[in-house]
C-alpha angles and dihedrals in degrees: 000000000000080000084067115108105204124201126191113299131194104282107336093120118231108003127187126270093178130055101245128223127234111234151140114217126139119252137170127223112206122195133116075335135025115234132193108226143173126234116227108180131340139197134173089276109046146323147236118235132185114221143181082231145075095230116203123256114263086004107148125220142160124250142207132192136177120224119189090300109326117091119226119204121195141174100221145188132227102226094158147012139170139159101277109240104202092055095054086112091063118100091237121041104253108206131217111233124180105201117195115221108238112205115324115216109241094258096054090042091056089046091045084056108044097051085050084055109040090047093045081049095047077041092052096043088042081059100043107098121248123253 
C-alpha cells in the first residue's frame, strides 16, 4: 500500500499525490505552541505525524524534522487529524495528524528528496537477497 499514489476522489476528503515512506524520526511543530512530535511516514508532499494534540483543521505551522542529520523546515498544513487507535493504551491520547507541505524552499525540497532517495534506495538493498 504505501506504493499507492492517490489523487482526489468524490468525497473522500484530502487524498495522496506522492507515494509516502514509512519512517520514525523525531520532529517539532511550532505554532501558538510548540509540540514534540513523531514522524510516521513522509513524502515530497506531506507528511503524517503522531502528537500529543488535537491539531485544528487547515492550522498552519511550521515544522521541523530531523533527518539523519540534516534538519528539514517547513510551513505545513493540517489537512487531517484523528485520535490515534493503536496508541489507546497509552496514559495520554496521542493524536494522527497528516500535515501538507506548503511550499519547500529549494534548499529543503532538494534535502526532502534526497533522503526519500537515498533510504528507498538502503530499503531496496535490506530486501534484496543475499548471495
Amino acid at each position: 500500500m504505501a506504493d499507492q499514489v492517490k489523487t482526489e476522489g468524490e468525497g473522500h476528503g484530502p487524498r495522496r499525490r506522492a507515494r509516502r515512506l514509512p519512517v520514525r524520526l523525531e520532529g517539532r511543530l511550532a505554532g501558538r505552541q510548540t509540540h514534540a512530535v513523531k514522524v510516521i511516514d513522509i513524502s515530497q508532499t506531506g507528511c503524517l505525524v503522531q502528537c500529543s494534540a488535537c491539531l485544528d483543521m487547515g492550522a498552519i505551522l511550521d515544522l521541523e524534522v530531523d533527518l539523519g542529520g540534516d534538519k528539514l523546515s517547513a510551513k505545513v498544513r493540517v489537512a487531517e487529524a484523528a485520535l490515534d487507535g493503536d496508541a489507546a493504551a497509552e496514559a495520554a491520547p496521542l493524536f494522527l495528524t497528516g500535515l501538507e507541505f506548503l511550499g519547500l524552499p529549494a534548499r529543503d525540497e532538494v534535502k526532502l528528496r534526497r533522503f526519500l532517495d537515498d533510504e528507498a534506495r538502503r530499503r531496496r538493498g535490506a530486501d534484496a537477497p543475499s548471495r
